[in-house]
C-alpha positions in Angstrom: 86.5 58.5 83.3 83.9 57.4 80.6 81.6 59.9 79.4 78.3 58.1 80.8 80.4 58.0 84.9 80.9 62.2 84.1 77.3 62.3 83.6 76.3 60.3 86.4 78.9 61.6 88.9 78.0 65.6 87.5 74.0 64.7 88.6 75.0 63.2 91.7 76.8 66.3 92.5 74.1 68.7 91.6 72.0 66.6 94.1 74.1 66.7 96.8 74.1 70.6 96.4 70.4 70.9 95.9 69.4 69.0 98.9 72.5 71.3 100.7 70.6 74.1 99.9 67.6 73.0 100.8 68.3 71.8 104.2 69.8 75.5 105.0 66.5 77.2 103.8 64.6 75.2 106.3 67.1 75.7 109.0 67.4 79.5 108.6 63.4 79.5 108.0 63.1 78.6 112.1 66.7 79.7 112.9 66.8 82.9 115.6 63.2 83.2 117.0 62.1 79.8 116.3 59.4 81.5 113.5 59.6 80.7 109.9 61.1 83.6 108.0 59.1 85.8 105.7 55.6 87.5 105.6 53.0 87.1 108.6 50.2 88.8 110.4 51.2 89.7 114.3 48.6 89.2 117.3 49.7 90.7 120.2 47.5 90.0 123.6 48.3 92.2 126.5 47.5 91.3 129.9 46.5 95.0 131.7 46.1 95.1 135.6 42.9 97.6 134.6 39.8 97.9 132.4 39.7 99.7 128.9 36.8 102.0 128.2 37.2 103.2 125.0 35.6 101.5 121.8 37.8 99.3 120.5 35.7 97.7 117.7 36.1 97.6 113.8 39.4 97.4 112.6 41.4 97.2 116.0 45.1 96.9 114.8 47.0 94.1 115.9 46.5 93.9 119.5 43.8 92.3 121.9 43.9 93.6 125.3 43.1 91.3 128.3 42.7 91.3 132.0 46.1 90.7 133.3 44.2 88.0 135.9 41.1 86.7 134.7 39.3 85.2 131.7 38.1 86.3 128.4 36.6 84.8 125.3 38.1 85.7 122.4 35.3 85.6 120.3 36.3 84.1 116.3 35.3 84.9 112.9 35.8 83.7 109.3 37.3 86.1 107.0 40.8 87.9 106.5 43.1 88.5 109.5 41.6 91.3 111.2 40.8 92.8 115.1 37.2 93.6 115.4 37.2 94.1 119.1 40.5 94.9 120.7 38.8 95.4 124.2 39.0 91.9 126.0 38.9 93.2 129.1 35.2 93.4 129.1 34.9 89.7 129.1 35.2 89.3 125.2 36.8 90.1 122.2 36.8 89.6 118.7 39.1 88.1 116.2 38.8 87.3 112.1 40.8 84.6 110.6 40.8 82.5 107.7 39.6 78.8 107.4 42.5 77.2 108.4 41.5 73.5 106.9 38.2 73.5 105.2 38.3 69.8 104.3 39.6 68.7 107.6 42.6 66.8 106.1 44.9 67.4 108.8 47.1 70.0 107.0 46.4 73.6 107.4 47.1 76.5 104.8 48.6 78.8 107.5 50.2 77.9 110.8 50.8 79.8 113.9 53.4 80.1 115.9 53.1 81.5 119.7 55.7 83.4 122.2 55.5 84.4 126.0 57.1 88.2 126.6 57.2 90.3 129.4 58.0 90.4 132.8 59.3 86.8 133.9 56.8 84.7 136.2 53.4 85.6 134.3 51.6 82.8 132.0 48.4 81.9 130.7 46.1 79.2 128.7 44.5 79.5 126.4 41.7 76.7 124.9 39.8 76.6 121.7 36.3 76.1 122.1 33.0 75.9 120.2 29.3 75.0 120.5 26.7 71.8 119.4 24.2 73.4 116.9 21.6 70.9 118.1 21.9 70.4 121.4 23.8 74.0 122.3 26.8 72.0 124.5 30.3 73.3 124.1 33.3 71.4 123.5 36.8 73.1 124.3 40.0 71.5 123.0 41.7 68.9 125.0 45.0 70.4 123.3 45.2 74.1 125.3 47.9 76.3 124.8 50.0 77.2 128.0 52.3 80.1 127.7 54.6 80.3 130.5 57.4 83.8 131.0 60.2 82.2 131.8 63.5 83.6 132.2 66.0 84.4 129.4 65.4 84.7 125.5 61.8 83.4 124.6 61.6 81.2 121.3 58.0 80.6 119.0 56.5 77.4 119.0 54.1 76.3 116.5 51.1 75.8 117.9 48.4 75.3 114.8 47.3 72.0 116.8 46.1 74.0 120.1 44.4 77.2 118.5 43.1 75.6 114.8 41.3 73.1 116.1 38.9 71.6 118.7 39.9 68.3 119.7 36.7 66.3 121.4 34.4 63.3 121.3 31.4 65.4 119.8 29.4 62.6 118.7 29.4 60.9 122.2 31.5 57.5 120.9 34.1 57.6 123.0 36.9 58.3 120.1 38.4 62.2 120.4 37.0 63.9 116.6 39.3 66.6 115.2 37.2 70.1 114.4 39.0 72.3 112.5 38.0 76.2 112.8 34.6 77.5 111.4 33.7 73.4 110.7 30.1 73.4 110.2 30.1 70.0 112.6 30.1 73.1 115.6 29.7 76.6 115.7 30.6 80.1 117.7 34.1 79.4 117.6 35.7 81.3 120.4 39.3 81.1 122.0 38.9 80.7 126.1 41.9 83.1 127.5 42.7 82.5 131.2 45.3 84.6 131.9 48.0 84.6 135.3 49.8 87.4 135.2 51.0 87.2 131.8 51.8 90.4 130.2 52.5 89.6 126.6 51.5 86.6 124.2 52.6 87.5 120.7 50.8 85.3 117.9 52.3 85.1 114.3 50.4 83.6 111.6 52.5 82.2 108.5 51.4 81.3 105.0 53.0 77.8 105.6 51.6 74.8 106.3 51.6 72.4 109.2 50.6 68.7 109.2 48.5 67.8 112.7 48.0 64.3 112.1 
């Protein structure tokens, strides 16, 4: 074999092998669970059959607590992942994250990925929503999130689409306009929870990407 083919067959090799390694990162990055591997903040909203009293605002922990039938608005801010109202079961609570996609390109700088635990049979939906500045309507995602308990193991499931973004005809011209979070196009972003009998949606939210277009 000529010196120039040991070359060319060498780089082919190490090609192969890169793109082998490669393609197991990515599979053992949603492997298991169904979540990317590494680093992530957890949100954990309980469904409870009876009303908290105690305060439950500043930094709440990681954990929202919601009527196990009934509705709540989880009420969003901008800033760094952070509770600042745990108690949902008031009829509202309050959640911190970042800007998900400030130039509304259709790729976010963290994703999140969403679970149903608990007792089998419960689920919910839950719908991101937000409000006209001038003429004070509100628009609420036609992309909800429904979390159903089914039976067995329970796998993630990105869902960056349903609770990123608001997905409506805003502007009244008949063509669906994607809103990312905190978009100055609306305002008083808020998650609509409407829960049935679900005991346990766990959030995670990844410092990975995810393309919505």
């Amino acid at each position: 074999m000529k010196s120039s083919e040991k070359k060319l067959f060498a780089l082919s090799a190490a090609c192969v092998g890169i793109f082998a390694a490669l393609m197991m990162v990515t599979q053992s990055a949603h492997a298991g669970n169904g979540a990317p591997s590494g680093a992530h903040f957890n949100l954990n909203i309980i469904g409870v059959p009876k009303g908290k009293s105690a305060a439950m605002d500043g930094n709440s922990g990681h954990r929202i607590f919601v009527p196990l039938a009934g509705s709540t608005k989880i009420l969003l801010g901008e800033g760094e992942f952070a509770v600042l109202d745990a108690n949902g079961t008031d009829g509202s609570a309050k959640f911190q994250l970042p800007n998900p996609d400030p130039l509304n390109t259709g790729i976010t700088t963290y994703s999140v990925y969403a679970r149903a635990l608990g007792k089998p049979g419960g689920s919910s939906t839950m719908t991101t929503c937000a409000t006209d500045p001038l003429s004070g309507e509100t628009y609420c995602s036609i992309n909800a999130l429904v979390s159903v308990r089914g039976d067995g193991k329970q796998s993630f499931s990105n869902v960056s689409k349903e609770l990123l973004y608001v997905y409506a005809d805003i502007d009244g011209d008949g063509i669906v306009d994607r809103v990312p979070l905190f978009s100055d196009k609306l305002q008083d972003y808020y998650w609509q929870y409407d829960n049935q009998g679900l005991k346990l949606l766990q959030l995670r939210f990844y410092p990975v990407s995810t393309n919505v277009n």
